[in-house]
N, CA, C and O of each residue as an XYZ file, in Angstrom:
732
protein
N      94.306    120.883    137.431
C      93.250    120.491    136.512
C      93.834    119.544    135.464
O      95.002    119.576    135.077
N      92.807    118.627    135.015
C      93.256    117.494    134.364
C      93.083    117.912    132.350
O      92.165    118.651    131.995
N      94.107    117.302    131.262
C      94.341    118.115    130.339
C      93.174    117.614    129.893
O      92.733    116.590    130.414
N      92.460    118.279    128.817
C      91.250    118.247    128.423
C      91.182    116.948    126.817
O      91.486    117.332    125.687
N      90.877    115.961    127.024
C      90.592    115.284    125.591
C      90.725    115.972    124.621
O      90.684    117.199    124.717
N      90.907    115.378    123.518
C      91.345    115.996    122.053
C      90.998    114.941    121.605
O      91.207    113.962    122.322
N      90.246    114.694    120.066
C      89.808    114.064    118.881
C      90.305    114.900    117.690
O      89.723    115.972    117.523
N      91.072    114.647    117.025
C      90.599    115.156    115.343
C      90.780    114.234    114.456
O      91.466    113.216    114.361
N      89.708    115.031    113.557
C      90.197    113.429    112.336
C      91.246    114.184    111.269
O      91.419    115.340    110.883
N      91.829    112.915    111.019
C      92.690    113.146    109.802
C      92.402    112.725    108.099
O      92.987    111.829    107.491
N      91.532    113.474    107.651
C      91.356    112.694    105.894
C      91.765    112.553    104.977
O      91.245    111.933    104.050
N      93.343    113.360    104.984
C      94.334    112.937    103.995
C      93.439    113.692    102.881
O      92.645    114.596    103.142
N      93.733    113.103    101.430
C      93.087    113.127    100.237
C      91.349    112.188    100.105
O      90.602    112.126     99.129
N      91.229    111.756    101.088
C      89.939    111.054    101.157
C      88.394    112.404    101.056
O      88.386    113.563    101.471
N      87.399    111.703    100.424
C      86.059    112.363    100.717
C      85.962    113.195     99.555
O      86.970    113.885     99.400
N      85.043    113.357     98.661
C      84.400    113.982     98.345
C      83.978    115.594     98.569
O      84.096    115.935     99.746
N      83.520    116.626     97.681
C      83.147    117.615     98.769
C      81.524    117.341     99.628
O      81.039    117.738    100.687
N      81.031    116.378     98.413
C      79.640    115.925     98.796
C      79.455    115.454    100.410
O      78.654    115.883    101.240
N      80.615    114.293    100.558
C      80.849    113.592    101.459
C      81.376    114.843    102.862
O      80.714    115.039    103.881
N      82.538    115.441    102.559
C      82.791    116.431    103.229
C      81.620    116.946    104.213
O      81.551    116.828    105.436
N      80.761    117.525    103.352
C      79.514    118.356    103.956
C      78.536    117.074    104.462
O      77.770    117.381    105.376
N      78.474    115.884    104.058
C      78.134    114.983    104.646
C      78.784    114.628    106.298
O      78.133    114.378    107.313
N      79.676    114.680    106.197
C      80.059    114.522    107.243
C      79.509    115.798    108.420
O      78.639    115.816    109.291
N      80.777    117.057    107.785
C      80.085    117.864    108.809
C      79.250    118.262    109.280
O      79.318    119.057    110.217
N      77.772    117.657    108.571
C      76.403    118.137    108.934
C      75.848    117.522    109.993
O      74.978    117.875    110.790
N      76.680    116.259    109.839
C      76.041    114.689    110.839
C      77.313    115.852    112.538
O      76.900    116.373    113.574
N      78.396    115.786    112.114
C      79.527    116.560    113.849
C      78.617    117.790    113.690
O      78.335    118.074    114.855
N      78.241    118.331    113.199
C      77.275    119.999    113.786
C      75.777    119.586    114.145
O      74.913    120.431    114.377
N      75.568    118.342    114.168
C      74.117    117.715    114.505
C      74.598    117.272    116.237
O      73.682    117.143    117.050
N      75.845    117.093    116.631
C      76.264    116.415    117.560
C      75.877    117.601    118.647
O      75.273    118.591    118.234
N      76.240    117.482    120.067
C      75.805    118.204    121.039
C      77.036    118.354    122.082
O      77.235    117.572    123.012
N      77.879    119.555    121.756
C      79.101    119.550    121.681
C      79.421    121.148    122.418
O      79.786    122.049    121.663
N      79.285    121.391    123.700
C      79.494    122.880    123.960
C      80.793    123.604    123.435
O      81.894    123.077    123.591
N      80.621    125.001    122.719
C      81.042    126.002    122.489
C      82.598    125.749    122.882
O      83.463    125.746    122.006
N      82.873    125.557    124.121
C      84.101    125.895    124.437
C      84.829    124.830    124.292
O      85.924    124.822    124.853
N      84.442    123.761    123.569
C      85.117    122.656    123.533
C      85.730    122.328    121.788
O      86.315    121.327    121.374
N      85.337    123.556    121.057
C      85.729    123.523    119.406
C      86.641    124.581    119.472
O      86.311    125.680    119.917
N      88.098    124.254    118.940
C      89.095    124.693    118.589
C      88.770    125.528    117.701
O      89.050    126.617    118.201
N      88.479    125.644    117.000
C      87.771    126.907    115.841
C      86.897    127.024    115.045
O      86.819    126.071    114.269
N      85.848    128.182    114.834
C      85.113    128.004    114.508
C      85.024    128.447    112.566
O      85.607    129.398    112.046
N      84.491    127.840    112.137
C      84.347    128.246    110.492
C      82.944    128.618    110.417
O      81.965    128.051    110.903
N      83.047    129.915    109.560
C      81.626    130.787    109.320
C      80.157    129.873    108.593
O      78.930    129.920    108.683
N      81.076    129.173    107.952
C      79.935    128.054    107.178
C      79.494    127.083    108.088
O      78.345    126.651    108.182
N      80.414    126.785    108.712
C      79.774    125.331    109.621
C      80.319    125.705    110.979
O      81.513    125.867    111.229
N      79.172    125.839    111.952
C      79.017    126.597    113.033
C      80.467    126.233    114.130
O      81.241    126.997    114.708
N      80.356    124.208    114.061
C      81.774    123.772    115.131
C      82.522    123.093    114.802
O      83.313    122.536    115.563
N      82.478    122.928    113.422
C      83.454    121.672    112.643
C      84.325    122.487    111.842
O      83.914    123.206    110.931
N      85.671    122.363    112.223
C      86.914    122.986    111.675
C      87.373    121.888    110.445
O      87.762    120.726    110.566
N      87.209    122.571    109.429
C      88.232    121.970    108.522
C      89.817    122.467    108.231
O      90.155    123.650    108.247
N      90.489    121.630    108.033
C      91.832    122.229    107.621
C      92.770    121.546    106.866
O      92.881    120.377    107.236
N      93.477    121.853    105.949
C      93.955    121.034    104.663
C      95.250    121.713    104.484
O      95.470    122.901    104.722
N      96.316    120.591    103.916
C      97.518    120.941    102.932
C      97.149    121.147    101.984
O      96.048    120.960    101.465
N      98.554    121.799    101.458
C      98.002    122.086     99.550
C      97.778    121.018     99.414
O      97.939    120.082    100.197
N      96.991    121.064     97.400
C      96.731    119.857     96.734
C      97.650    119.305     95.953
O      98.539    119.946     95.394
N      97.509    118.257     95.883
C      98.807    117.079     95.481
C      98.097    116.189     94.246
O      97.268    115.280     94.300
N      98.598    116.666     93.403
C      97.556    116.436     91.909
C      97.825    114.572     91.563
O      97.578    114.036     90.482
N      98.372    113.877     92.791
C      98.524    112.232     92.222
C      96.979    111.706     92.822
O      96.931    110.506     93.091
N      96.184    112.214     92.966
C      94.660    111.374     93.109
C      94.485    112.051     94.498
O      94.885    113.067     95.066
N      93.479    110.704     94.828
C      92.733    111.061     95.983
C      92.904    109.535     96.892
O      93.188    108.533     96.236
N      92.737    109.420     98.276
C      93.115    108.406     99.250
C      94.011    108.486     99.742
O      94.598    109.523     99.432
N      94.838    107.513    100.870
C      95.572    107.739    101.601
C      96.735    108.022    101.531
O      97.589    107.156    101.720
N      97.036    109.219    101.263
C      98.203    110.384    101.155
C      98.142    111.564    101.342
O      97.211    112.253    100.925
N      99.161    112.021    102.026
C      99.208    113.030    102.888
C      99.634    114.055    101.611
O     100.302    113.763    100.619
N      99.288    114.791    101.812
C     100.050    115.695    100.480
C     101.151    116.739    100.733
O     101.934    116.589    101.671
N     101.223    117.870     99.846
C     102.767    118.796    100.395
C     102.366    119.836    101.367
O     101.343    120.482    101.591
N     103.971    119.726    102.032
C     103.552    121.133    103.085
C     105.400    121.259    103.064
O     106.320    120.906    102.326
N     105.219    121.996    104.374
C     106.800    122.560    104.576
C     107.378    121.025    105.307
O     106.849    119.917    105.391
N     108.680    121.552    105.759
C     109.384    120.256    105.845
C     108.915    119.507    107.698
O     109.355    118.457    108.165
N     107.929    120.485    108.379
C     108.068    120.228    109.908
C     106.792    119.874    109.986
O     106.443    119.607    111.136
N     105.545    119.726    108.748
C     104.672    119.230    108.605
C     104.607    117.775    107.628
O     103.591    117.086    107.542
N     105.673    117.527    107.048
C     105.418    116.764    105.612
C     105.093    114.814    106.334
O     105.710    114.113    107.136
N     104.232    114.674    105.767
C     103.275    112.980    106.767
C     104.458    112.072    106.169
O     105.218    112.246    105.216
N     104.313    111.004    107.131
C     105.005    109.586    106.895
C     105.216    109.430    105.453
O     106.316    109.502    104.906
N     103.842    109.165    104.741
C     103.630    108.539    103.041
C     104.479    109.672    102.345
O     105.627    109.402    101.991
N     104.098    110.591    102.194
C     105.075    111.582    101.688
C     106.447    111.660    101.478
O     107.033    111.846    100.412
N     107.029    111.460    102.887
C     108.621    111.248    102.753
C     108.574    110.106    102.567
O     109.721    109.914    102.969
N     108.143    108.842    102.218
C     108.335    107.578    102.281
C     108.214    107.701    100.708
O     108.783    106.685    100.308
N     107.760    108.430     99.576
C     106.860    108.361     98.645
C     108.259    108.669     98.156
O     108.989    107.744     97.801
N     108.678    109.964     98.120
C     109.344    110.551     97.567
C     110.951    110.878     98.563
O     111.669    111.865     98.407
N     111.113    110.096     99.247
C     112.391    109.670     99.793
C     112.623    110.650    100.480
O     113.755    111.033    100.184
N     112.126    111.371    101.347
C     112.651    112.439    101.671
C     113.606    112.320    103.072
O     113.490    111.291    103.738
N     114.454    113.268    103.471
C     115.369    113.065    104.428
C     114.601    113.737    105.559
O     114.332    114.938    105.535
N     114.376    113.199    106.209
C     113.986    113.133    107.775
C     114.617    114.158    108.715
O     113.964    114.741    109.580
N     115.930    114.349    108.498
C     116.696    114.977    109.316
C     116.214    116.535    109.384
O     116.586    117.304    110.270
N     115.521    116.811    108.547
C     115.106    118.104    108.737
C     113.520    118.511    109.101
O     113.094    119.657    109.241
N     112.636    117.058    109.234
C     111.689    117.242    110.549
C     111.693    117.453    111.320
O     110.869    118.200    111.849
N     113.217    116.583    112.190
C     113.812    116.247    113.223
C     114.283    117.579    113.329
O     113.514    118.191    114.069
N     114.964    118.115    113.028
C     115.597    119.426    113.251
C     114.379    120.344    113.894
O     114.278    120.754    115.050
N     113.559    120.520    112.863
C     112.321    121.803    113.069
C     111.672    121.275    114.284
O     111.422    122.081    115.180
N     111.315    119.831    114.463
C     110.681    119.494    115.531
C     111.299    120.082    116.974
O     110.758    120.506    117.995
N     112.562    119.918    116.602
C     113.108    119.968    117.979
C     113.011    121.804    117.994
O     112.318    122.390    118.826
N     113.526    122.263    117.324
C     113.013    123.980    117.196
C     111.802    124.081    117.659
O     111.611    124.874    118.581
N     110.826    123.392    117.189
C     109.946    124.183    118.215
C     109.745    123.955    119.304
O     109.614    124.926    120.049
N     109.661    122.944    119.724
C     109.997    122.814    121.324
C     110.750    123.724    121.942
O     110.386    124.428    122.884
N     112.001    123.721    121.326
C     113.011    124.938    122.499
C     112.573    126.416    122.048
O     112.309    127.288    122.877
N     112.526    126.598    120.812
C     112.645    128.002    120.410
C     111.006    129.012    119.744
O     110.962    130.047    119.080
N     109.890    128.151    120.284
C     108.799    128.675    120.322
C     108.408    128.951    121.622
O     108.536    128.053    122.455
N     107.900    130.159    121.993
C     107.416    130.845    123.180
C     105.590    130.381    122.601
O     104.799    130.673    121.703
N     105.672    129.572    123.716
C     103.783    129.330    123.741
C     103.667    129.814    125.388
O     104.570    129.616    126.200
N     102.495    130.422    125.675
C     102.095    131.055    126.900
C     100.948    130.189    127.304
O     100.321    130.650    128.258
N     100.646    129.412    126.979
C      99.547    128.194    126.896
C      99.797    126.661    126.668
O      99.347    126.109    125.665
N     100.555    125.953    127.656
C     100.349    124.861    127.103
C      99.651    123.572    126.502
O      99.877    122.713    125.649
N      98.377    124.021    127.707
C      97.169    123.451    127.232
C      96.562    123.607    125.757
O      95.746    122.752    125.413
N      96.826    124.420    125.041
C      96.774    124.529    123.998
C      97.427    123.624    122.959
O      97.012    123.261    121.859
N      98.571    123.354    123.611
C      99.723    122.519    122.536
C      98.901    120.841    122.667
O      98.515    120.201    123.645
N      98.885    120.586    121.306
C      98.721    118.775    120.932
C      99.887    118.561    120.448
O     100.530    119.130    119.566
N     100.138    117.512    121.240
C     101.335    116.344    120.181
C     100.734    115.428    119.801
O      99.793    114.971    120.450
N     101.200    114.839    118.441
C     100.161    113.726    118.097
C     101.783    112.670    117.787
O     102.892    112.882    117.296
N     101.136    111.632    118.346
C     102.404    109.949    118.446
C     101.480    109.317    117.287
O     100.253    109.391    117.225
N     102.353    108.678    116.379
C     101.247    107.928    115.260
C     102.517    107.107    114.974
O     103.449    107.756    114.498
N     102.749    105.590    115.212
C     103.294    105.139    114.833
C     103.774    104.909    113.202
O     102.760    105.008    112.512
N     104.928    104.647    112.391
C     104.863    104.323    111.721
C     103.966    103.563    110.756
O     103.111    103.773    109.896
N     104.666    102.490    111.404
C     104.073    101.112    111.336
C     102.549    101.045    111.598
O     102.081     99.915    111.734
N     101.764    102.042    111.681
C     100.029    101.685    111.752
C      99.107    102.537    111.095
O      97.879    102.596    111.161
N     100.173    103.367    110.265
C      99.324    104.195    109.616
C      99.364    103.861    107.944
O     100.289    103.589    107.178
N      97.544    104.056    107.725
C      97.039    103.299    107.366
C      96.963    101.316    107.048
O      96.323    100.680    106.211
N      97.568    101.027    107.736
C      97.816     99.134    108.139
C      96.611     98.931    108.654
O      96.186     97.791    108.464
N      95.935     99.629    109.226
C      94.473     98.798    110.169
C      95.599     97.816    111.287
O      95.079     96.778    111.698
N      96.673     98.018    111.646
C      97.209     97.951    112.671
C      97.096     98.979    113.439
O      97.194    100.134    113.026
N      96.833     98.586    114.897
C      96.961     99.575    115.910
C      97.498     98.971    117.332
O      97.318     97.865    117.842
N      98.292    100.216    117.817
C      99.287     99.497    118.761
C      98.631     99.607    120.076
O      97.891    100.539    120.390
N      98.957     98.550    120.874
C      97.915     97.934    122.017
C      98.221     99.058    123.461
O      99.304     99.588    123.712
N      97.653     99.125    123.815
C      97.285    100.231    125.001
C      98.521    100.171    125.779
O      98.695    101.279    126.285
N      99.484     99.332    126.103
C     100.586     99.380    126.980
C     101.820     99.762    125.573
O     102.933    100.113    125.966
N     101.689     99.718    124.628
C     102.763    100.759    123.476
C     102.140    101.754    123.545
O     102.787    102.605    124.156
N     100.761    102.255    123.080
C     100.861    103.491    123.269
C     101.161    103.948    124.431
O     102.162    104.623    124.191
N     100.865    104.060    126.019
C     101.342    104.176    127.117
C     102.647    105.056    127.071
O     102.978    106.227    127.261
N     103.221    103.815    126.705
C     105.095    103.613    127.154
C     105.548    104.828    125.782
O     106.580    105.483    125.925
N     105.056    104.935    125.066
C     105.445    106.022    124.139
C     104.881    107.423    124.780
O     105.514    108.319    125.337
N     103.683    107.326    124.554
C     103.044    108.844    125.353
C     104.385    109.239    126.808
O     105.171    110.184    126.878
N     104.209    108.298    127.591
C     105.075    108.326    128.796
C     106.636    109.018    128.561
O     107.077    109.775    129.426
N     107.376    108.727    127.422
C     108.183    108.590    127.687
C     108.274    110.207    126.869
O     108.839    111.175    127.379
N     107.585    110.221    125.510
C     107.420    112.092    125.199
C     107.013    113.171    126.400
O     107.539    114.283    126.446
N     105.792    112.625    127.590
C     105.800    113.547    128.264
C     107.070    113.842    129.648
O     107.143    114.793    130.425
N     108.055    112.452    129.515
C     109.004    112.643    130.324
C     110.004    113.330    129.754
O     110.748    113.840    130.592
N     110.389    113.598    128.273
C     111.130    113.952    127.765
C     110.784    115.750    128.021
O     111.679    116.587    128.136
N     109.412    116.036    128.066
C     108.877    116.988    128.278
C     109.317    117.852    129.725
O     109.613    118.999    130.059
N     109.188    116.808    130.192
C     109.571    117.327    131.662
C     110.842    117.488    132.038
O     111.225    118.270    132.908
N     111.936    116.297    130.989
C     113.339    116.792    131.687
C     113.864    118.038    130.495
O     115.062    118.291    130.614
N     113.395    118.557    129.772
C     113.782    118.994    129.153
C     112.923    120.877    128.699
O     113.282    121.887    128.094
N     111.934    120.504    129.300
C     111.368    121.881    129.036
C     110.728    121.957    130.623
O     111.330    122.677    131.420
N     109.846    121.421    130.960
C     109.332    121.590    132.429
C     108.578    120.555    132.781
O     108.193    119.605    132.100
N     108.309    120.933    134.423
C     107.161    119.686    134.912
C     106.169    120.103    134.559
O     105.305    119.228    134.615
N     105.632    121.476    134.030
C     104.585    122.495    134.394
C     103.995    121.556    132.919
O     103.156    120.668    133.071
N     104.443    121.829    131.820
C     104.986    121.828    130.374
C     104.388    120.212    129.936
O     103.410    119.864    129.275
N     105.333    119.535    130.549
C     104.608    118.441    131.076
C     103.439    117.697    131.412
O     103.193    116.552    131.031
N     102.627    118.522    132.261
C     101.969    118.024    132.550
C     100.258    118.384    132.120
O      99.210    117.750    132.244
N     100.739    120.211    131.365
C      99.678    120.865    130.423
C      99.696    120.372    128.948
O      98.781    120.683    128.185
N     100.515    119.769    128.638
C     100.726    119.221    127.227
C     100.229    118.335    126.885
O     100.602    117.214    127.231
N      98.964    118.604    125.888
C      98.192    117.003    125.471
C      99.063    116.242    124.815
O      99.949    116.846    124.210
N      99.053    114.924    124.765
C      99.723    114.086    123.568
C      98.621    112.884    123.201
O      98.152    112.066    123.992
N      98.398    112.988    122.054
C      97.001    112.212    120.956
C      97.607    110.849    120.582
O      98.837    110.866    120.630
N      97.127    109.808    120.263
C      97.341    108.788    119.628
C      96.956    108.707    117.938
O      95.745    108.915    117.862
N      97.477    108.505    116.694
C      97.022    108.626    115.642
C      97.687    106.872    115.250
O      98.745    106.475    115.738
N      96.935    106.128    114.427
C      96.930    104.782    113.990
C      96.235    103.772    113.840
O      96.403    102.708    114.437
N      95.457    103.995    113.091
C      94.168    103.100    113.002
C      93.307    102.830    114.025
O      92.991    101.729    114.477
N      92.888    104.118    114.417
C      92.265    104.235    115.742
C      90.627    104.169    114.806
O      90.307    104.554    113.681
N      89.739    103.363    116.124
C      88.480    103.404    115.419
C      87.713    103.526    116.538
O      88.078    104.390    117.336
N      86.877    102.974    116.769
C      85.532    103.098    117.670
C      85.361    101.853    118.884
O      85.087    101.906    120.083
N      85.674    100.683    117.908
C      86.425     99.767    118.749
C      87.699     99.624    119.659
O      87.572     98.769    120.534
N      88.647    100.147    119.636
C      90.076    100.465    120.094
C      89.669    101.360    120.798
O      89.814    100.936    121.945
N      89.236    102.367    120.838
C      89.399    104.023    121.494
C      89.234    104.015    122.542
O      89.547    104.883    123.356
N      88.633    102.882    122.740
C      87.936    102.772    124.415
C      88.694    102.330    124.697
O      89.229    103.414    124.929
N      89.845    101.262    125.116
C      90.594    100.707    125.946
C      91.867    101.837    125.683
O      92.459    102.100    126.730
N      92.404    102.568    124.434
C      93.193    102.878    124.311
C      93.281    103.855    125.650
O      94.229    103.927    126.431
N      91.881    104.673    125.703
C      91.504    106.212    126.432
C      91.664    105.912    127.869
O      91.603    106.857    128.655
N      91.855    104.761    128.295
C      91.880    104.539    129.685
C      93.476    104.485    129.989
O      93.565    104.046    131.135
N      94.371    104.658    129.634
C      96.088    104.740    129.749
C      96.145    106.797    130.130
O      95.815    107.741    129.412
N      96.583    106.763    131.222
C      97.064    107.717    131.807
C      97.847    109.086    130.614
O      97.336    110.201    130.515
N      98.906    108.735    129.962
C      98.943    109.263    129.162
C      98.794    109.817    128.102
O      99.511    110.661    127.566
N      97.479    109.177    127.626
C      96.934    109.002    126.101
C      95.722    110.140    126.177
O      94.581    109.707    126.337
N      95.957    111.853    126.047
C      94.903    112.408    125.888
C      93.923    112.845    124.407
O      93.416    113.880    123.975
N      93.993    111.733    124.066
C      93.071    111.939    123.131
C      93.789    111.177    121.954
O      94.776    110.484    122.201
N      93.174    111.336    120.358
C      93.065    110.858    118.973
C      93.185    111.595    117.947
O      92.498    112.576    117.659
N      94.248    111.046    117.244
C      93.739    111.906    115.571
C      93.959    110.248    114.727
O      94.745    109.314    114.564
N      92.298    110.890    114.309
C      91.620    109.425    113.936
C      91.766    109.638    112.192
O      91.229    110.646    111.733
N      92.354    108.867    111.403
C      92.201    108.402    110.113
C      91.223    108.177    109.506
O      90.279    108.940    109.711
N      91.002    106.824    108.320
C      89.604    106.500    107.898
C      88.659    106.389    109.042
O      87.549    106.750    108.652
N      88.649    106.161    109.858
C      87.601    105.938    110.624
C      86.944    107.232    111.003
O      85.877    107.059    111.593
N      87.430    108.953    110.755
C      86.603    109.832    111.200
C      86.182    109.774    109.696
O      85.632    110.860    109.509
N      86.156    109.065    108.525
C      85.202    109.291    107.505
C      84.119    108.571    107.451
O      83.418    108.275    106.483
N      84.021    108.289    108.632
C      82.280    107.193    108.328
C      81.280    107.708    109.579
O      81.490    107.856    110.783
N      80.107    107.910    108.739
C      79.205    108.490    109.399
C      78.084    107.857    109.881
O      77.244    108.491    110.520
């Protein structure tokens, strides 16, 4: 069986709460079966929200604080942070988390260089990147692993792009930026 699409948006510090509930009223208006929402929230029947702490320098495109195996591009870029210990945790979980589900697992590829730029990288980069994480996948954890493992594109992905991007073999799905804030 083939891995199942994935969308999420990413809003950073963006939106309003006005806007917020704006939004989710327009995705719970959508026609979207049950088994296809990752979780459900008691207030809003299929639209999952989920947030880092708050990061008291404003609002817009910045990722705010978390632990060191979550912390976004702008963040360590903001405040200089050393990398080497993403890199570390990243690779921990790969080897040293027991998941019984791989279909479950998203990786999300978001280039540097395109987040937030309104650059986005052309369907044969994303490709050759997806390709080469799910080969890394395979020589290194399994074919099985491999081949149940979504991997998302995140980078100024919009409505225009998504479509040529979604047709590359490796590219199961999006975590979409400003563009999941417009309704």
């Amino acid at each position: 069986m083939g891995r199942k699409f994935f969308v999420g948006g990413n809003w950073k510090c963006n939106g309003t709460s006005g806007e917020v509930k704006k939004i989710v009223s327009t995705l719970n208006e959508a026609e979207v079966p049950s088994e296809d929402v990752v979780e459900k929230v008691s207030n809003w029947s299929n639209v999952v929200l989920a947030y880092e702490p708050v990061w008291a320098i404003g609002t817009g495109k910045v990722a705010t604080p978390a632990q060191a195996q979550e912390v976004h591009f702008e963040l360590r870029k903001w405040l200089k942070e050393n990398v080497s210990a993403e890199v570390a945790e990243a690779t921990r979980i790969i080897y040293g988390e027991k998941v019984s589900n791989w279909s479950n697992v998203v990786l999300a590829y978001e280039p540097v260089w395109a987040i937030g730029t309104g650059k986005v990288a052309t369907p044969a980069q994303a490709q050759e990147v997806h390709f080469e994480l799910r080969k890394w996948l395979k020589e290194n954890v399994s074919a099985e692993v491999a081949e149940a493992t979504r991997i998302i594109y995140g980078g100024s992905v919009n409505g225009a792009n998504c479509k040529v991007l979604a047709t590359q073999p490796d590219v199961d799905g999006f975590l979409v930026g400003g563009a999941s804030l417009k309704t």
